[in-house]
C-alpha positions in Angstrom: 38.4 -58.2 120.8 38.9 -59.9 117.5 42.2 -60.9 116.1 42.3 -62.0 112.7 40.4 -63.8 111.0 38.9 -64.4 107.2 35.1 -63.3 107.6 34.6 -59.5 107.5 33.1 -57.9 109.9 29.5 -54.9 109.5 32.1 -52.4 110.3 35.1 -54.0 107.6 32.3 -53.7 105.4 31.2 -50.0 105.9 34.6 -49.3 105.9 35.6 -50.5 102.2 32.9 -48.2 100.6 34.8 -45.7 99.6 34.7 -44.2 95.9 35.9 -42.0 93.9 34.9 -38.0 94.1 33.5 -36.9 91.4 34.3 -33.4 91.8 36.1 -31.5 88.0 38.9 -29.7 89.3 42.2 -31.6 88.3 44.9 -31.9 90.7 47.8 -29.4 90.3 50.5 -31.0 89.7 54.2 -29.9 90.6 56.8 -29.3 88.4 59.2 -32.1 87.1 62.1 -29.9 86.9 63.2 -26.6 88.8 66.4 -24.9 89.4 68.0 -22.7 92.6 67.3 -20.1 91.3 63.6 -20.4 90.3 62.7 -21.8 93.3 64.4 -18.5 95.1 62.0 -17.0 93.3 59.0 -18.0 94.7 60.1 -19.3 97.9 57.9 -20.1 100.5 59.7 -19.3 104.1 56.4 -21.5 105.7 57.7 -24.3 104.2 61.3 -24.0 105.0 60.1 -23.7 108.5 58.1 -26.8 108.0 61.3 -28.9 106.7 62.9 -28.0 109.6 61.0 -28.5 112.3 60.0 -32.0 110.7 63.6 -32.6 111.0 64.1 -31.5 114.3 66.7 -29.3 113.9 66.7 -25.5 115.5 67.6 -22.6 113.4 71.7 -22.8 114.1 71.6 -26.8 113.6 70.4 -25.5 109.7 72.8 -22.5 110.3 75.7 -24.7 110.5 75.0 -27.2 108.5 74.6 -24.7 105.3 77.1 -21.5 106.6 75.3 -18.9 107.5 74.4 -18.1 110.4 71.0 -18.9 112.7 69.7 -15.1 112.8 69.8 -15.9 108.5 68.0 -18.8 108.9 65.6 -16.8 111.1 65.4 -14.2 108.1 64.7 -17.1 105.9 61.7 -18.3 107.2 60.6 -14.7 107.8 60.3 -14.0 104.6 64.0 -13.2 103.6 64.3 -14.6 99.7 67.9 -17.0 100.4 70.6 -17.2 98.1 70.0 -19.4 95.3 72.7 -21.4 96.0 71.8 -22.4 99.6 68.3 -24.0 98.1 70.4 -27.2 97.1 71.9 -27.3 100.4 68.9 -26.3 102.4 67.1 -29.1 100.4 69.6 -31.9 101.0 70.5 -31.4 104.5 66.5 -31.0 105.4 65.5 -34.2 103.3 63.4 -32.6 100.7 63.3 -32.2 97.0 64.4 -28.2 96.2 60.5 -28.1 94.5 59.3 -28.4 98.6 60.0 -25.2 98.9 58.3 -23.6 96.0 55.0 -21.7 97.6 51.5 -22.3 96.1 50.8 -25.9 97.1 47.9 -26.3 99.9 49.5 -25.6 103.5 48.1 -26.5 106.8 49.4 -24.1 108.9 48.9 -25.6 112.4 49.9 -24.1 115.7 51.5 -26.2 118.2 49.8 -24.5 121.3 46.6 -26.3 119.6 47.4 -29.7 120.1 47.0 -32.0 122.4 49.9 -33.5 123.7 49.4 -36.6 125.8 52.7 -35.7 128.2 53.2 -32.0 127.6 54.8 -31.3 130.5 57.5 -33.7 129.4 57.4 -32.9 125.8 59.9 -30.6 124.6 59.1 -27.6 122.4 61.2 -29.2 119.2 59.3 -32.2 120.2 55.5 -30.3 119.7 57.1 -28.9 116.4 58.0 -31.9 114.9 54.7 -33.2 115.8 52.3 -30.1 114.1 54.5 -30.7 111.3 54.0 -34.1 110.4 50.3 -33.5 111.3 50.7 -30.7 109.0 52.2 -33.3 106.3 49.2 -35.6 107.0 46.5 -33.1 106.5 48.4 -32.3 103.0 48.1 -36.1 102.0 44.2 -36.1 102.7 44.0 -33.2 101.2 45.3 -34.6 98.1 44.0 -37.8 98.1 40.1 -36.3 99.1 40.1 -34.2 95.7 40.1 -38.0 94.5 38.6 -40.2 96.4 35.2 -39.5 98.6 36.3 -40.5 102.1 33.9 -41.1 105.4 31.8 -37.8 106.1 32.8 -36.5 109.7 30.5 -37.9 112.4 32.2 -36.3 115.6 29.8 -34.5 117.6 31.7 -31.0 119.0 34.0 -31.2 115.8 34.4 -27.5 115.0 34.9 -27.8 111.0 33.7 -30.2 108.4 30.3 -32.5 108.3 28.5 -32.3 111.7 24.7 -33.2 112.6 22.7 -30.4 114.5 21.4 -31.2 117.4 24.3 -33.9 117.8 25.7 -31.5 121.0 27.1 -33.7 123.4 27.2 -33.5 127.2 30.2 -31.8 129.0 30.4 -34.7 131.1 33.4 -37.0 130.1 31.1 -39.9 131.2 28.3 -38.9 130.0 29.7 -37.8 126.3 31.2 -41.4 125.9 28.1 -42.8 126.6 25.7 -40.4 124.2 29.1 -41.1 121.3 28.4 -44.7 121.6 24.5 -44.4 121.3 25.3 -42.4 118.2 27.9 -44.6 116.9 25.8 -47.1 117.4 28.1 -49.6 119.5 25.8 -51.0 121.6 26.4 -51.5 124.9 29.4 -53.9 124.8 33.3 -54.3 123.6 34.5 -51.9 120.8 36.3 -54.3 118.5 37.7 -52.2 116.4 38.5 -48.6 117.5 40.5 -47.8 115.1 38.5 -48.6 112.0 35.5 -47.9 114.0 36.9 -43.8 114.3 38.2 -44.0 110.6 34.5 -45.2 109.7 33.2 -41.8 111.1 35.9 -39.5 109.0 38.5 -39.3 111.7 41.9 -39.9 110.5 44.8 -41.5 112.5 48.1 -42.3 111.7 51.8 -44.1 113.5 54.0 -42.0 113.2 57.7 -43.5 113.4 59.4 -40.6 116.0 63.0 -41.4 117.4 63.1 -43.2 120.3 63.3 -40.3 122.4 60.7 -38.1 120.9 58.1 -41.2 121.1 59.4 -42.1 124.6 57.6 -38.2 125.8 55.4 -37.1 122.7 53.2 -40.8 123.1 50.4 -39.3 121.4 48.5 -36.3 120.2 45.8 -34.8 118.3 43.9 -31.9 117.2 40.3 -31.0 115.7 41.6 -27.5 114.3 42.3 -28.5 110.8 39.2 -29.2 108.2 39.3 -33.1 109.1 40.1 -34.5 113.1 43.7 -36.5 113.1 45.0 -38.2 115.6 48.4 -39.6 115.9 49.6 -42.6 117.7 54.4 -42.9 118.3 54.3 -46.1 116.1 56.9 -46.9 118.3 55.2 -46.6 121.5 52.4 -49.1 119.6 53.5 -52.1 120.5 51.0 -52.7 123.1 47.6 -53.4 121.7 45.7 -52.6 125.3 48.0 -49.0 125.7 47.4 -48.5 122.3 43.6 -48.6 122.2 42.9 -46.9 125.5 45.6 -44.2 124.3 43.3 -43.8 121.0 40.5 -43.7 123.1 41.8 -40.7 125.1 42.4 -38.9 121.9 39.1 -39.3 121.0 38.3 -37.9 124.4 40.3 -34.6 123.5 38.3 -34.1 120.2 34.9 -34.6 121.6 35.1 -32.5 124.7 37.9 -29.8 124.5 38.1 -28.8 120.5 38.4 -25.4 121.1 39.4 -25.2 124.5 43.1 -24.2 125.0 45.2 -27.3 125.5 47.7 -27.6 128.8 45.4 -27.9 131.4 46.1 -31.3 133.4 41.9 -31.4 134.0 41.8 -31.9 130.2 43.7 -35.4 130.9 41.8 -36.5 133.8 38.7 -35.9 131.4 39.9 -37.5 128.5 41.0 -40.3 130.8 37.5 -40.6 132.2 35.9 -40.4 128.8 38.3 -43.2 127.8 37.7 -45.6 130.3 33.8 -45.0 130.2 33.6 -45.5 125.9 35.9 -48.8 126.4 34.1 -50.0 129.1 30.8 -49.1 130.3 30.3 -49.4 133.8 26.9 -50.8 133.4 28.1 -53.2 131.4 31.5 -54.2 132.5 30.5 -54.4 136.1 29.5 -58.2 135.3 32.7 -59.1 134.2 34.8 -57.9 137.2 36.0 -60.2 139.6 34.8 -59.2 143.4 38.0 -60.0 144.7 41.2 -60.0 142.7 41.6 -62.9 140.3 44.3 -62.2 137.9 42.9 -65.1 135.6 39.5 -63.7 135.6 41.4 -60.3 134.9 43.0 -61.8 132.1 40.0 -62.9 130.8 38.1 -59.5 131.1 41.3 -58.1 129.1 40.8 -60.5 126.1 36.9 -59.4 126.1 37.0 -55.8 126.4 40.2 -54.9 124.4 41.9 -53.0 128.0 44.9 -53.5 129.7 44.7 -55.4 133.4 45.9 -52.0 134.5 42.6 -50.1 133.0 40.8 -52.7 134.8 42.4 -52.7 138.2 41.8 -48.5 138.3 37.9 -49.6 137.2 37.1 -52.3 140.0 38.7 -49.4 142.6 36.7 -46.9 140.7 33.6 -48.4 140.8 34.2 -49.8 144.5 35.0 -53.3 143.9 38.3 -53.1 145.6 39.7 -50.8 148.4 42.8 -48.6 148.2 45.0 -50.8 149.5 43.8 -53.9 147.8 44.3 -51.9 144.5 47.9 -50.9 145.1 48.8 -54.5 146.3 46.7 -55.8 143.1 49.2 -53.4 140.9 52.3 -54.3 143.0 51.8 -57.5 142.5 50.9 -57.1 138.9 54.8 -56.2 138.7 56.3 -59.0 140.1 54.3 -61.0 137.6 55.2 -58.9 134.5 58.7 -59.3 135.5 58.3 -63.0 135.1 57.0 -63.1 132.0 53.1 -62.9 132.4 50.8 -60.4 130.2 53.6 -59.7 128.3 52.7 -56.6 125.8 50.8 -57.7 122.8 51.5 -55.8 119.7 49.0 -54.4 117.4 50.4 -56.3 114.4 47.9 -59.2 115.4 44.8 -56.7 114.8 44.4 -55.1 112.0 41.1 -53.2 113.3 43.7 -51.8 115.3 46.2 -50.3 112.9 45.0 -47.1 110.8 44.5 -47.7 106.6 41.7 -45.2 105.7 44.5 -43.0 104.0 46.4 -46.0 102.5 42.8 -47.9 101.2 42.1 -44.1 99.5 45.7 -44.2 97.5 45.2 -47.9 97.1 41.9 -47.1 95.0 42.6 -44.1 93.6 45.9 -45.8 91.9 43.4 -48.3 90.6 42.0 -45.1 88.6 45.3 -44.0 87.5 46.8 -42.2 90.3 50.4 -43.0 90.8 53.2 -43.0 93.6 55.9 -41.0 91.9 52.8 -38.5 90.4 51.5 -38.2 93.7 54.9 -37.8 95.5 55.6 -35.0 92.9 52.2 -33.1 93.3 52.7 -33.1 97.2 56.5 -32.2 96.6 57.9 -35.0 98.9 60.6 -37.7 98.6 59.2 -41.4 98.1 60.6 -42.4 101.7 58.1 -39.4 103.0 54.8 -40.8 101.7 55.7 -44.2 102.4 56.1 -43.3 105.8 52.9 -41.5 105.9 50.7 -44.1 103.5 51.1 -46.0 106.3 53.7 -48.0 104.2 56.7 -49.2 106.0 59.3 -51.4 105.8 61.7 -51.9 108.6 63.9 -54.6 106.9 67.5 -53.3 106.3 68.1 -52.4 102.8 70.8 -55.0 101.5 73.3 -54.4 98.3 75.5 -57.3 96.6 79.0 -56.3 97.0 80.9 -54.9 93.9 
């Protein structure tokens, strides 16, 4: 697995072609200036929903915080017009400009029963709600940035919606479907260096999205192939381990490939996606090579480097595959503890490989700005505050803010 480096890889360079659509239609573009009560007018209860759930507050959390109470709230985002002057305070206490909730801009209305969630046992409903909607929020952005720029056409055999090949139909066999993806993909038969950018290359979209610490700590990761393009989503704060991270990608990619339109929840669905991930990453065929015949945790370390997978991945493969026993396995991983706890393969984050870290969305702004396209235009079209499309641009910036004293 490549860190960085100044040459440009094929797959850099496939990557950077994108250019602008050529399509008539002009972006609408939202209003500079609306009052309460006009935007009572033609409020959109979907949207208030949205807000909320983004904000991961239930119905009496916004209740309370604006003086009415929950069963309004309720009424509110069933359709219920509100008062025209509980849109300021709606607005302000859900962290959106008043003009969010004017209805007419493109929606993606996803439901949360059709994601996958990578813990949903342990994921809590507001948890899955928070998640659609920021999913929701990212659709939205390539939605508005696709009416501009021409992005990757969508190259994901069993994807429901958008570009797909016929006769592209891959096998229902988690191990067998990783292997015919990477014949299609063209990856050979060795490491993936660059998952990320090699998923974004074939129109997938991905995204870190920065959840509190206890939402990321039980959401991890999810994704869904029931909007017009596939989108995963990796906690940005759960990404600070590069080998997690790419196997956790990988699983998504899993989901999309052999359960987009199967019903999510069932734990055979994870074992799957587990077993596609594991087989894409490393190839049995090809990997068996590598793997020590008795446990080395240098030559271990050395397979992780290669392959881009954690010593973990690689401990389950060589008891997989029959290299080592049961019990050699679970003294391998016991040990593997003891050494962890002393400081050995300490978690590497993914701020050393940018293959690693998602930019198709923030490359498409990036070139449409070069044709005129601005942040605060763009910001107004999608109706969101600046600190929103920073955060999902891809653009953050974690240093404190810091004010000379008066």
């Amino acid at each position: 697995m490549n860190r960085r480096s100044g040459c440009r890889s094929p797959t850099m360079r496939k990557f950077t072609r994108l250019h602008l659509a050529t399509g008539s239609g002009k972006p609408q573009t939202v209003a500079t200036s609306w009052t309460a009560s006009t935007v009572a007018g033609v409020f959109d209860p979907a949207r208030l929903t949205q807000a909320r759930q983004l904000a991961g507050k239930t119905k009496k959390d916004l209740a309370d915080a604006i003086g009415v109470t929950a069963a309004a709230v309720g009424q509110y985002e069933a359709g219920t017009r509100p008062r025209p002057e509980l849109i300021p305070l709606m607005a302000d206490r859900l962290g959106v400009p008043v003009q969010f909730f004017v209805a007419g801009r493109p929606h993606a209305k996803l439901d949360a029963a059709a994601a996958h969630f990578r813990h949903l046992r342990t994921t809590r409903a507001y948890q899955r709600y928070k998640a659609v909607a920021f999913v929701e929020q990212l659709w939205e952005l390539t939605y508005a940035l696709e009416k501009r720029i021409q992005l990757p056409w969508i190259d994901l055999p069993g994807f429901s919606a958008g570009e797909v090949y016929p006769g592209t139909e891959l096998s229902s066999s988690p191990v067998e479907a990783a292997r015919e993806l990477r014949a299609q993909w063209g990856l050979g038969e060795g490491p993936v260096p660059h998952l990320v950018r090699t998923m974004e290359n074939h129109g997938i979209v991905l995204a870190l999205a920065p959840l509190a610490d206890g939402d990321a700590a039980t959401v991890d990761a999810f994704s869904t192939s029931r909007l017009p393009r596939p989108i995963v989503v990796i906690t940005r704060d759960r990404a600070d381990d590069v080998y997690w991270h790419r196997f956790t990608v990988a699983h998504e990619l899993g989901h999309l490939v052999l359960h987009g339109d199967a019903l999510p929840g069932d734990p055979a669905q994870e074992r799957e996606a587990d077993a596609f991930a594991a087989e894409f990453l490393t190839p049995r065929a090809s990997i068996l090579p590598d793997l020590p015949r008795r446990l080395n945790f240098t030559a271990l370390a050395e397979v992780q480097q290669i392959w881009g997978v954690s010593v973990n991945s690689l401990l389950y493969r060589c008891r997989e595959i029959g290299l080592f026993s049961d019990s050699t396995a679970t003294r391998a991983y016991q040990r593997l503890n003891v050494l962890r706890r002393e400081g050995a393969f300490a978690p590497e984050p993914i701020a050393s490989y940018p293959g690693e870290q998602p930019v198709l969305l923030g490359r498409a702004f990036e070139l449409a700005a070069r044709h005129g396209l601005s942040f605060d235009s763009l910001a107004e079209e999608l109706a969101w505050p600046h600190s929103r499309l920073h955060v999902l641009l891809g653009d953050y910036d974690t240093r404190p803010v810091l004010r000379l004293v008066p």
